[in-house]
MDTraj code that builds the backbone (N, CA, C; nanometers):
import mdtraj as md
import numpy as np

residues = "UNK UNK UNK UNK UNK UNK UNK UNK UNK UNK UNK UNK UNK UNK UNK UNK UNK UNK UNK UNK UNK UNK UNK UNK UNK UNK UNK UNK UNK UNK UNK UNK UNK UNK UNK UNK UNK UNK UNK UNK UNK UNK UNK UNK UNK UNK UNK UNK UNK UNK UNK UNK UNK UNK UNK UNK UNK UNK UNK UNK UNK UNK UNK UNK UNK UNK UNK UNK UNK UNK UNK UNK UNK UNK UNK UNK UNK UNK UNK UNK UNK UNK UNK UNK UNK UNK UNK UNK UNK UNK UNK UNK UNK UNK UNK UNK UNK UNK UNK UNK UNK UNK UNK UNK UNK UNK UNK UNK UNK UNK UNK UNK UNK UNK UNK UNK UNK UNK UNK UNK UNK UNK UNK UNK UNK UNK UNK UNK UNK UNK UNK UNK UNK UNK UNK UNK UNK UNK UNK UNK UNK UNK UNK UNK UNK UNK UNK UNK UNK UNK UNK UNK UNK UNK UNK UNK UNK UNK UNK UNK UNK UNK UNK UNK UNK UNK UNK UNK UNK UNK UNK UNK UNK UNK UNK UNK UNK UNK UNK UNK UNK".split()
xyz = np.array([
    [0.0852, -0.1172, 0.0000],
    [0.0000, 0.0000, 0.0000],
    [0.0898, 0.1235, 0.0000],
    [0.0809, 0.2292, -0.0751],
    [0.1811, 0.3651, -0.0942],
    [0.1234, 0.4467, -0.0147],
    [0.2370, 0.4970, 0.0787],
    [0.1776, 0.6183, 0.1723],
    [0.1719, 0.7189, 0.0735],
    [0.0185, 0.7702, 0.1478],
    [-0.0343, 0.8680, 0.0892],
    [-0.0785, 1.0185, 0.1726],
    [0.0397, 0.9377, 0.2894],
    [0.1071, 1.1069, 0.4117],
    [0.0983, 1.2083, 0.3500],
    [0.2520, 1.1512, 0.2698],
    [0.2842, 1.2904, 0.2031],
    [0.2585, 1.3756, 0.0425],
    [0.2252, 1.4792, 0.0560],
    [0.1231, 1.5411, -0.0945],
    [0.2716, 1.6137, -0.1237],
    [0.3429, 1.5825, -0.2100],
    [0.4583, 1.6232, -0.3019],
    [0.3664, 1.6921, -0.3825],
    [0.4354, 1.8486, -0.4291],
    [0.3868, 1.8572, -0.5582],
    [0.4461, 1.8983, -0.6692],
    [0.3392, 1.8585, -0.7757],
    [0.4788, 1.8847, -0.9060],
    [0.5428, 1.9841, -0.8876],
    [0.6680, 1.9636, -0.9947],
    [0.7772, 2.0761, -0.9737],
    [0.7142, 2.1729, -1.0303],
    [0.6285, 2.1540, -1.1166],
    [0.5908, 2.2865, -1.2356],
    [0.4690, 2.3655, -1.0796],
    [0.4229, 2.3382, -1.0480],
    [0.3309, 2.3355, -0.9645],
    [0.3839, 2.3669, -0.8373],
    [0.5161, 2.3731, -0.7397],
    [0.5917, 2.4222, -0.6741],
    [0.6290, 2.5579, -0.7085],
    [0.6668, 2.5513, -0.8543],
    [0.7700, 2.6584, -0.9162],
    [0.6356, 2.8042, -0.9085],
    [0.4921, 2.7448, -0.9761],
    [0.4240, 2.8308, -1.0041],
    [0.3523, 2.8771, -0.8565],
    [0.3542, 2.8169, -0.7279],
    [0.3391, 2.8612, -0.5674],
    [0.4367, 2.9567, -0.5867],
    [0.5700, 2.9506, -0.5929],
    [0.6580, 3.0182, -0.5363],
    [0.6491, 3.1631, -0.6369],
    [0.6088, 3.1365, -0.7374],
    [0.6065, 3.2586, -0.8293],
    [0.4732, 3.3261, -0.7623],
    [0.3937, 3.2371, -0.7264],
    [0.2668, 3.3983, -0.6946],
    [0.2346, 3.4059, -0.5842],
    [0.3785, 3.3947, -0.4847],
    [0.4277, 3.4317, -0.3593],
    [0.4815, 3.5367, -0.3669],
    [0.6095, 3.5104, -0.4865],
    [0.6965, 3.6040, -0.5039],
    [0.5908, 3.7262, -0.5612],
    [0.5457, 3.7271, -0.6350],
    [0.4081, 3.8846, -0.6709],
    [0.3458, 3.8884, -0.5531],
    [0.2725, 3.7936, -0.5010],
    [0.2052, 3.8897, -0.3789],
    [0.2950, 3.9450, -0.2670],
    [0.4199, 3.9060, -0.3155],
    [0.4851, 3.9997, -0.2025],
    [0.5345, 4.1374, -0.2577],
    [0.5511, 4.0961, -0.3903],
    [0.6022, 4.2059, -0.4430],
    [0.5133, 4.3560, -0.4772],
    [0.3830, 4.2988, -0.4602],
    [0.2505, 4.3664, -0.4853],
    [0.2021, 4.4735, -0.3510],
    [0.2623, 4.3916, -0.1941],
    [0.2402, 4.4438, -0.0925],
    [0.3451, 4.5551, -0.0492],
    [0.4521, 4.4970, -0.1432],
    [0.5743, 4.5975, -0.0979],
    [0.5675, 4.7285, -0.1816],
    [0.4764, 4.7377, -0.2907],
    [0.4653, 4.8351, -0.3767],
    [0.3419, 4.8787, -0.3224],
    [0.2486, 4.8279, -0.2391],
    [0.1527, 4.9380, -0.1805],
    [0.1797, 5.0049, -0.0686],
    [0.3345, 4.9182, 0.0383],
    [0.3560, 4.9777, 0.1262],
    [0.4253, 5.1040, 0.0971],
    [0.5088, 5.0646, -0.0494],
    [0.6388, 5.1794, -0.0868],
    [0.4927, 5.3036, -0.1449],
    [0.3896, 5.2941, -0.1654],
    [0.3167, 5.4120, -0.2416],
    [0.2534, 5.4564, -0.1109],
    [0.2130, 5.3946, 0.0199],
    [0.1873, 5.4889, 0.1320],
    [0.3033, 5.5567, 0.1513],
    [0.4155, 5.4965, 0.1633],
    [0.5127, 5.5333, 0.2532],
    [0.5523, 5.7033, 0.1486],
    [0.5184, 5.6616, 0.0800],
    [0.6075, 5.7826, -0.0622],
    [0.4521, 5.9120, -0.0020],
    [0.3206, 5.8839, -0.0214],
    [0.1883, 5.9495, 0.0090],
    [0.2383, 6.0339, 0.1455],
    [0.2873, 5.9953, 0.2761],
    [0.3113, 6.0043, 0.4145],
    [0.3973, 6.0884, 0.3835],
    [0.5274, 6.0556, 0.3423],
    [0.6648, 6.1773, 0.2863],
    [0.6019, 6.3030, 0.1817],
    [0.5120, 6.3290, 0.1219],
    [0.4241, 6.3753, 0.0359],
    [0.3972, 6.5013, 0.1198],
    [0.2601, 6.4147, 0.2200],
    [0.1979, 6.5392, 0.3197],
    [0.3067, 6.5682, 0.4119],
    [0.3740, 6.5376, 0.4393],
    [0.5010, 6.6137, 0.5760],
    [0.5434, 6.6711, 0.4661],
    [0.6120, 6.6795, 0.3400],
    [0.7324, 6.7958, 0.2745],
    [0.6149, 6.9043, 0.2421],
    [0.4722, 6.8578, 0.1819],
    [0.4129, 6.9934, 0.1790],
    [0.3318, 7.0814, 0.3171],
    [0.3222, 6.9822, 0.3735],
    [0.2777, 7.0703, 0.5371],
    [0.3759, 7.1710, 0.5802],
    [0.5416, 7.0886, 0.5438],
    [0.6654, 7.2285, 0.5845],
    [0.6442, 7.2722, 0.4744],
    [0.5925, 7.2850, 0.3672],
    [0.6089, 7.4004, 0.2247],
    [0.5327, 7.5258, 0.3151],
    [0.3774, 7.4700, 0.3887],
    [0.2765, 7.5602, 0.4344],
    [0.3140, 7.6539, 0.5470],
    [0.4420, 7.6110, 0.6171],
    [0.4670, 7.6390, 0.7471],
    [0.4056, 7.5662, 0.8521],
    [0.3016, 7.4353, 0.8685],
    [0.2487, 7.3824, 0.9215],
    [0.3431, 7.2827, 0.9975],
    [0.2993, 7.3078, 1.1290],
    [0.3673, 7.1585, 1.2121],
    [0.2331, 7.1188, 1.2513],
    [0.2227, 6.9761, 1.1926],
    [0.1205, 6.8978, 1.3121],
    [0.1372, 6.8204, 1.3955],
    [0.0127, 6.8293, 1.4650],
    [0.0630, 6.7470, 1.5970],
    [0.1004, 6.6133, 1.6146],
    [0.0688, 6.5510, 1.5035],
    [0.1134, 6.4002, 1.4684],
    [0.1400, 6.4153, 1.3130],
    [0.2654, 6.4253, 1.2971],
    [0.2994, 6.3937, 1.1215],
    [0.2210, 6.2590, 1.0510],
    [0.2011, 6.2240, 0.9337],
    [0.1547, 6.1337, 0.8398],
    [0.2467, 6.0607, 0.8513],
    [0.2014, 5.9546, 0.8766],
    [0.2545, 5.7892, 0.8678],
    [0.1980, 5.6912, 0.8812],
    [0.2108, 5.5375, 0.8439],
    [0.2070, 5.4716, 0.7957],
    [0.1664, 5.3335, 0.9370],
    [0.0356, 5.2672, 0.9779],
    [0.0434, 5.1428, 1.0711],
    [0.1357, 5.0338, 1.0004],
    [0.1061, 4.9275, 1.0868],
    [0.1627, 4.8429, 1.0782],
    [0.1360, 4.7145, 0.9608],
    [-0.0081, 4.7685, 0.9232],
    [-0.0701, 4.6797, 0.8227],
    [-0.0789, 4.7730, 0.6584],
    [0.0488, 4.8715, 0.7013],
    [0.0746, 4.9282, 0.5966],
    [-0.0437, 5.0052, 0.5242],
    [-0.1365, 5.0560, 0.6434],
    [-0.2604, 5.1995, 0.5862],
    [-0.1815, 5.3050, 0.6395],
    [-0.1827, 5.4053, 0.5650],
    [-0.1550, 5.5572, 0.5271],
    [-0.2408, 5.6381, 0.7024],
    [-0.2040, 5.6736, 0.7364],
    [-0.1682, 5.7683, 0.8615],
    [-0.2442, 5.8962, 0.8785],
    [-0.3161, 5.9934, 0.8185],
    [-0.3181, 6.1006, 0.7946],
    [-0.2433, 6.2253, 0.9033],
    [-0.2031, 6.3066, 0.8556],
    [-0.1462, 6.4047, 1.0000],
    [-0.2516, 6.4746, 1.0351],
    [-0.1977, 6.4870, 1.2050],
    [-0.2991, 6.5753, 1.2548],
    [-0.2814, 6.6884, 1.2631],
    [-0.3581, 6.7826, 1.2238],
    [-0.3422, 6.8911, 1.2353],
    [-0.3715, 6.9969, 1.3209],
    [-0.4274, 6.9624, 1.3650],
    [-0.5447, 7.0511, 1.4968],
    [-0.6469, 6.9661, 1.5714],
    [-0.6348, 6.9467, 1.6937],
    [-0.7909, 6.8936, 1.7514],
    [-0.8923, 6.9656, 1.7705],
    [-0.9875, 6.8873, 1.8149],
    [-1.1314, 6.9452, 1.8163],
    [-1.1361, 7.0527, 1.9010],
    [-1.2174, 7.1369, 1.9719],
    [-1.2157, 7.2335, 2.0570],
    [-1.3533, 7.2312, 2.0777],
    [-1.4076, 7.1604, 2.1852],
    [-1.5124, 7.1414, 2.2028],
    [-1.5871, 7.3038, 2.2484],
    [-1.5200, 7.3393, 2.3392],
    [-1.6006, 7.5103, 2.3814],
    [-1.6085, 7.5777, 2.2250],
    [-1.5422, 7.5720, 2.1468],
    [-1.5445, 7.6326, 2.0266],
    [-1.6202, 7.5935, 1.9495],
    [-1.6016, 7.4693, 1.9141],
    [-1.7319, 7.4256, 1.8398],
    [-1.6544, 7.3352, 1.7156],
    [-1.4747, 7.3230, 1.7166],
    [-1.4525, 7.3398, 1.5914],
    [-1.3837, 7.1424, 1.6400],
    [-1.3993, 7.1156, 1.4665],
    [-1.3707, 6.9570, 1.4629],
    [-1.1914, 6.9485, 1.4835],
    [-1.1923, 6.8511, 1.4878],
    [-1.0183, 6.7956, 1.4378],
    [-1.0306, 6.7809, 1.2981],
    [-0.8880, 6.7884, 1.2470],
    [-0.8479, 6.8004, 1.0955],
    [-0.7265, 6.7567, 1.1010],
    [-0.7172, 6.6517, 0.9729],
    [-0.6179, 6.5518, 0.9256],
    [-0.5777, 6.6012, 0.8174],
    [-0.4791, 6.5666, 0.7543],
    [-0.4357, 6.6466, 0.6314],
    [-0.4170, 6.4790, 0.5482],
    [-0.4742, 6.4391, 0.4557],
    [-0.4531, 6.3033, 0.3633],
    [-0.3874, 6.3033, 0.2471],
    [-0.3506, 6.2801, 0.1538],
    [-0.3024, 6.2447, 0.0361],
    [-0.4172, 6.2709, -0.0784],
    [-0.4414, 6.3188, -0.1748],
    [-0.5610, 6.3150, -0.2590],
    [-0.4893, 6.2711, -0.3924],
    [-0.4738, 6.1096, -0.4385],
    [-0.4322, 6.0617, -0.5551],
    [-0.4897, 6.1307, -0.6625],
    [-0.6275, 6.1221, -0.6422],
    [-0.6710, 6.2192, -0.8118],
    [-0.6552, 6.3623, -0.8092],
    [-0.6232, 6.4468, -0.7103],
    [-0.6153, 6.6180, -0.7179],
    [-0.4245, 6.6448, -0.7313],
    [-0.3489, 6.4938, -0.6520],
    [-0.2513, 6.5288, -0.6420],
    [-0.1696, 6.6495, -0.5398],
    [-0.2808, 6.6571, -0.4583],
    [-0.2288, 6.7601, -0.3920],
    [-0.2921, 6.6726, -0.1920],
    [-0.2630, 6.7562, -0.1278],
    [-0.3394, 6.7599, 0.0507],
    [-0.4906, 6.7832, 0.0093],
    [-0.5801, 6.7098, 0.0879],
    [-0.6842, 6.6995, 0.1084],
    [-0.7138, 6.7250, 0.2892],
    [-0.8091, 6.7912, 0.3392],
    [-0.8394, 6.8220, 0.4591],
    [-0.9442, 6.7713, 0.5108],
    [-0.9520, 6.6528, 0.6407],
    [-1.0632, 6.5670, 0.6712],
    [-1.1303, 6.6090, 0.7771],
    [-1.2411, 6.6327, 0.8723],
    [-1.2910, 6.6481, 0.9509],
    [-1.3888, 6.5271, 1.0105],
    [-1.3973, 6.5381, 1.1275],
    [-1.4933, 6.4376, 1.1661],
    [-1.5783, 6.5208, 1.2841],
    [-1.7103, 6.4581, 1.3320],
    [-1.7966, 6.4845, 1.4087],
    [-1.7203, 6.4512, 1.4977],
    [-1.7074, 6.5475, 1.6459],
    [-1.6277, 6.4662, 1.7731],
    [-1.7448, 6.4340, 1.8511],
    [-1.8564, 6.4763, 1.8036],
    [-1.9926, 6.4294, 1.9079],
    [-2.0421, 6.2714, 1.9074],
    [-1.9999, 6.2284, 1.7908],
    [-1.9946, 6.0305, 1.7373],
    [-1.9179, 5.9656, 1.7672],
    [-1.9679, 5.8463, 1.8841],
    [-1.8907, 5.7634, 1.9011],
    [-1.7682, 5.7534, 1.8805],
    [-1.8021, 5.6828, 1.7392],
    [-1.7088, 5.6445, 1.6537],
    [-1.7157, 5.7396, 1.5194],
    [-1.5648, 5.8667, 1.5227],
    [-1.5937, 5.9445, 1.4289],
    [-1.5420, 5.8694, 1.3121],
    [-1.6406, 5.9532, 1.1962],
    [-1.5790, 5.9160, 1.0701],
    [-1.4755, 6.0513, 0.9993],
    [-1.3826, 6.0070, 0.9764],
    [-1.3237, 6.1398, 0.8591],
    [-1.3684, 6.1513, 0.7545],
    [-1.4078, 6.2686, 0.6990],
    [-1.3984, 6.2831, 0.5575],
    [-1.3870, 6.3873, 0.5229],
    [-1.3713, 6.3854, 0.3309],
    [-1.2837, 6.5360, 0.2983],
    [-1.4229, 6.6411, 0.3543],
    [-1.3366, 6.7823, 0.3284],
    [-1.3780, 6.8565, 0.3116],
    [-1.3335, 6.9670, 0.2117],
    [-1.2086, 6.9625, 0.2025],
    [-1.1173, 7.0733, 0.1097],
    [-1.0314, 7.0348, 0.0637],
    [-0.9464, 7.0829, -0.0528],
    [-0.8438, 7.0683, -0.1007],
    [-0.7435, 7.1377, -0.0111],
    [-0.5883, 7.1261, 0.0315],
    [-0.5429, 7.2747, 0.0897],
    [-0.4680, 7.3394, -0.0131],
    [-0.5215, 7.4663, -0.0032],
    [-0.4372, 7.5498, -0.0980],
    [-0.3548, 7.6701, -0.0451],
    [-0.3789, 7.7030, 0.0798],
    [-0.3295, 7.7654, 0.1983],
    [-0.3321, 7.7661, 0.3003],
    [-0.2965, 7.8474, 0.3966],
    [-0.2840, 7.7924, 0.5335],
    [-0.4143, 7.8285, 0.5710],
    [-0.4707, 7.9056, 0.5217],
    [-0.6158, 7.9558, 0.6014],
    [-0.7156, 7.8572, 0.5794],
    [-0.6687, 7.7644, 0.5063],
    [-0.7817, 7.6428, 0.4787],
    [-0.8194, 7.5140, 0.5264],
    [-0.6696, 7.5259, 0.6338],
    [-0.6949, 7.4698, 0.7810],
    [-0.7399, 7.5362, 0.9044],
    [-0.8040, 7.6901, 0.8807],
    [-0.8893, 7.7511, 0.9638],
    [-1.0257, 7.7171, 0.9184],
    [-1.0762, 7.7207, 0.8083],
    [-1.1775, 7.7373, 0.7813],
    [-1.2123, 7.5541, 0.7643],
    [-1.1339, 7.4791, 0.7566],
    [-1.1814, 7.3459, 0.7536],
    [-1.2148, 7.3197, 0.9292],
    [-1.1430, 7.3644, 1.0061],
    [-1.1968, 7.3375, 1.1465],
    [-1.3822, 7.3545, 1.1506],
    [-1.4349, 7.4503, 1.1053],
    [-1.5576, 7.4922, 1.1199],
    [-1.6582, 7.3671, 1.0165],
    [-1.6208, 7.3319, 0.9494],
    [-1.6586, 7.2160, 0.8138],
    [-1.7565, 7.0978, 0.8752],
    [-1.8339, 7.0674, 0.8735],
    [-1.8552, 6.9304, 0.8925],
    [-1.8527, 6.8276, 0.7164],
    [-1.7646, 6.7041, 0.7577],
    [-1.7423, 6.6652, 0.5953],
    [-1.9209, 6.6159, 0.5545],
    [-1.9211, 6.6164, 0.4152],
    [-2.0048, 6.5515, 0.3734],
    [-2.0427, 6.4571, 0.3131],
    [-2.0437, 6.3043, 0.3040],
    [-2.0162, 6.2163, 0.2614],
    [-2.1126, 6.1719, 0.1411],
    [-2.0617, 6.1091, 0.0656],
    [-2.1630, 6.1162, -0.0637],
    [-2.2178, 5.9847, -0.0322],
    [-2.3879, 5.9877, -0.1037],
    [-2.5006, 5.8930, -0.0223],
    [-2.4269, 5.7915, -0.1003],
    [-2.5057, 5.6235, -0.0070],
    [-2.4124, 5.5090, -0.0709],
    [-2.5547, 5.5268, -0.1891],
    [-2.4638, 5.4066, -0.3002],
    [-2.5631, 5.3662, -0.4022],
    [-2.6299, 5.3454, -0.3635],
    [-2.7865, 5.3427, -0.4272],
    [-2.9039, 5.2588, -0.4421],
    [-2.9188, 5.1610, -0.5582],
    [-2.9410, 5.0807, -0.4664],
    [-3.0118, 4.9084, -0.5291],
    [-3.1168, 4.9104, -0.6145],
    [-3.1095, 4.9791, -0.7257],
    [-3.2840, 4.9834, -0.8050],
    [-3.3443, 4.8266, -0.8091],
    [-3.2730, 4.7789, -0.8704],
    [-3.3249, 4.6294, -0.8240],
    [-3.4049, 4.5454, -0.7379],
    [-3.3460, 4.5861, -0.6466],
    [-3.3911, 4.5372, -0.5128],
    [-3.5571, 4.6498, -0.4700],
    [-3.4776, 4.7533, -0.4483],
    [-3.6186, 4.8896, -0.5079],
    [-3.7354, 4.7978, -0.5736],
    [-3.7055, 4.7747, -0.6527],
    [-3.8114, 4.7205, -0.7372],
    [-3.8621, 4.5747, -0.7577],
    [-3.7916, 4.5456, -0.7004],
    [-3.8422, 4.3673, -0.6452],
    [-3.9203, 4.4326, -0.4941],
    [-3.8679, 4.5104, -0.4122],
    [-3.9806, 4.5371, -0.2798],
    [-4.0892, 4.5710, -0.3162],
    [-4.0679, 4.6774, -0.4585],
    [-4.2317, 4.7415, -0.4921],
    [-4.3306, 4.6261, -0.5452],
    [-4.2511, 4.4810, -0.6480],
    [-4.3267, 4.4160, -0.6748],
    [-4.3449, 4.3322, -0.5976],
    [-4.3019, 4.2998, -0.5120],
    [-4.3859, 4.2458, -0.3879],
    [-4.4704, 4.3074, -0.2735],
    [-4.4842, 4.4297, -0.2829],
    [-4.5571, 4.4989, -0.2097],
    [-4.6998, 4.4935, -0.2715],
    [-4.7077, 4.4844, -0.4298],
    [-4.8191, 4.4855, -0.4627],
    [-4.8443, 4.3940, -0.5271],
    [-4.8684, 4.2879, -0.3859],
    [-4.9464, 4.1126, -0.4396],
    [-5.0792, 4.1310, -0.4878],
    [-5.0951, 4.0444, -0.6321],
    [-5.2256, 4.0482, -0.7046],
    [-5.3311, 3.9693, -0.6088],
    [-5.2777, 3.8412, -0.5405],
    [-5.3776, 3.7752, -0.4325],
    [-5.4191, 3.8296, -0.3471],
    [-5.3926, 3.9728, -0.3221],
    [-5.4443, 4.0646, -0.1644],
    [-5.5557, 4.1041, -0.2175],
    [-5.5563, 4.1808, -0.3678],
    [-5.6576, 4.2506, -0.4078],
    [-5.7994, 4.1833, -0.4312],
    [-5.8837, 4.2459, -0.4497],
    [-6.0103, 4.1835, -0.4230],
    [-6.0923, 4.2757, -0.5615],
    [-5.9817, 4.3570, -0.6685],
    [-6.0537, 4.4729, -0.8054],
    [-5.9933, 4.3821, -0.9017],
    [-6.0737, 4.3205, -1.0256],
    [-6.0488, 4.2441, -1.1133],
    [-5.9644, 4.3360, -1.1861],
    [-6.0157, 4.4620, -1.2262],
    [-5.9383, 4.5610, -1.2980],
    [-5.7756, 4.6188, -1.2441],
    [-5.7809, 4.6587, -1.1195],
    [-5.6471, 4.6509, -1.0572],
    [-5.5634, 4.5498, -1.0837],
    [-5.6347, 4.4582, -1.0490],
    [-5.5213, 4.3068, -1.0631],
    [-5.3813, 4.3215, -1.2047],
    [-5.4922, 4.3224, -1.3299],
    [-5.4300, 4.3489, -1.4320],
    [-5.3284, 4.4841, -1.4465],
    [-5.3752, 4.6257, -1.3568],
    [-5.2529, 4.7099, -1.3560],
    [-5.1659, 4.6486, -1.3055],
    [-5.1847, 4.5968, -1.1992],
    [-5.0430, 4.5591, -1.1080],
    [-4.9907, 4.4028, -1.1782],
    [-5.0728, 4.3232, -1.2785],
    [-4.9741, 4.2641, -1.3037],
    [-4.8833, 4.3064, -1.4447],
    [-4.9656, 4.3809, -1.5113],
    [-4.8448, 4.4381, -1.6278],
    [-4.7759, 4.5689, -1.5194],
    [-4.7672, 4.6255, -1.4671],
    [-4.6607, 4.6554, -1.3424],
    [-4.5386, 4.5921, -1.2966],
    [-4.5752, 4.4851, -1.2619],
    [-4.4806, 4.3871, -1.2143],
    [-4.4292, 4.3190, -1.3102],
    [-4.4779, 4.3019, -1.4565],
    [-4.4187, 4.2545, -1.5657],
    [-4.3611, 4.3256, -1.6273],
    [-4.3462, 4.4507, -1.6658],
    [-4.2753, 4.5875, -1.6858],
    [-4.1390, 4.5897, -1.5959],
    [-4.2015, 4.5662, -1.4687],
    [-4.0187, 4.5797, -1.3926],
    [-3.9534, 4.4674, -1.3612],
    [-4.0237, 4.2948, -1.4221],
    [-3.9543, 4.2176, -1.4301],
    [-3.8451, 4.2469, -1.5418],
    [-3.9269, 4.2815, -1.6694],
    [-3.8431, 4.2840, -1.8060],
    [-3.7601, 4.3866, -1.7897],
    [-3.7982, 4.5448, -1.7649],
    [-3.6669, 4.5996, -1.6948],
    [-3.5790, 4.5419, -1.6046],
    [-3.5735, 4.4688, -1.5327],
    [-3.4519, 4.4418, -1.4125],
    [-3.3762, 4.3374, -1.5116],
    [-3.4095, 4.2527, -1.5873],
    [-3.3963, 4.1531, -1.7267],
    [-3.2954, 4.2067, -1.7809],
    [-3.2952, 4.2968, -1.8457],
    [-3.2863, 4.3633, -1.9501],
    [-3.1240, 4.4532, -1.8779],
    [-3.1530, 4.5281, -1.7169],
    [-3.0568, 4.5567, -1.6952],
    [-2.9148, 4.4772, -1.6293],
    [-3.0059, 4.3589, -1.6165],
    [-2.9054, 4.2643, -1.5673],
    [-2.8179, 4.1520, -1.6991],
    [-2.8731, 4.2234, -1.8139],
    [-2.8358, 4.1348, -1.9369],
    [-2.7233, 4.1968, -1.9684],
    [-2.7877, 4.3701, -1.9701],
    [-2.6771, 4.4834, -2.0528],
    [-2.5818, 4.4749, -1.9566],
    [-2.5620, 4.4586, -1.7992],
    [-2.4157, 4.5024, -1.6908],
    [-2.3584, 4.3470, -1.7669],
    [-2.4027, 4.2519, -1.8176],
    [-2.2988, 4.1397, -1.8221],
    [-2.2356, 4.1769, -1.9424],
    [-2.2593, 4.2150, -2.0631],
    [-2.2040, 4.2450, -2.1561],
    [-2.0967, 4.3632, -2.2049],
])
top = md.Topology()
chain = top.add_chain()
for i, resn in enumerate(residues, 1):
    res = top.add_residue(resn, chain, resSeq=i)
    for name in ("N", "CA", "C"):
        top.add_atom(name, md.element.get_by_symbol(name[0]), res)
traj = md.Trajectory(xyz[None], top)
């Protein structure tokens, strides 16, 4: 009987583990080297601004981007804390604020910086976050189940609501045909 302990595996099949080891490492070290480069980014332009913050931009341990701090909240005042981030598509500092009245605050932008006064006026900011998507789909599978033909008791209704519900079957059809293509 052949022990079947041990799972050898092919060489071609070894070789191709070790190759997409070698990329996913090489993949992590190029997202750590593009925070780490983002972090050196906001500290050389914070000293362009004259800005010291109170915690420079850097980098945890699981290799996420840091934002600096720039100012805390001031609760008698009224005014938030502000982070200074990296903005890949503007290419420039981005300025974050969060609610200090939430739990758990969230940051988000509020400004580009283009001067120093725009870490005064971002203190006063509350960010505004853009709404998540909506599910039309789903939207419209609740509406056609909201209006079951077996509840109704109008022969004539029945028939709106079922070419209704056959209208936004063939639409949801139709949009779920065109996203595959």
């Amino acid at each position: 009987m052949p022990d079947t302990t041990a799972t050898a595996l092919p060489d071609w099949l070894a070789a191709a583990e070790a190759d997409r080891a070698e990329r996913a490492l090489n993949e992590k070290a190029g997202a750590l080297r593009l925070v780490m480069d983002q972090a050196d980014k906001i500290n050389s332009w914070l000293a362009q601004f004259g800005i010291e913050p109170a915690s420079p931009a850097d980098y945890d341990k699981f290799g996420n981007l840091q934002g600096a701090v720039l100012i805390g909240a001031d609760y008698e005042e009224g005014t938030y804390e502000v982070r200074a981030l990296w903005s890949v598509d503007d290419d420039a500092i981005e300025l974050h604020t969060a609610d200090w009245e939430d739990d758990v605050p969230t940051f988000g932008r509020v400004r580009l910086l283009n001067s120093i006064g725009d870490v005064a006026a971002a203190r006063h900011e509350t960010p505004k976050f853009p709404a998540p998507p909506r599910d039309f789909a789903a939207e419209a599978r609740r509406a056609m189940d909201s209006l079951n033909v077996d509840r109704l008791n109008n022969g004539e209704v029945e028939v709106v609501v079922t070419a209704l519900n056959g209208i936004t079957a063939a639409l949801l059809n139709l949009a779920q045909v065109g996203s595959r293509t």
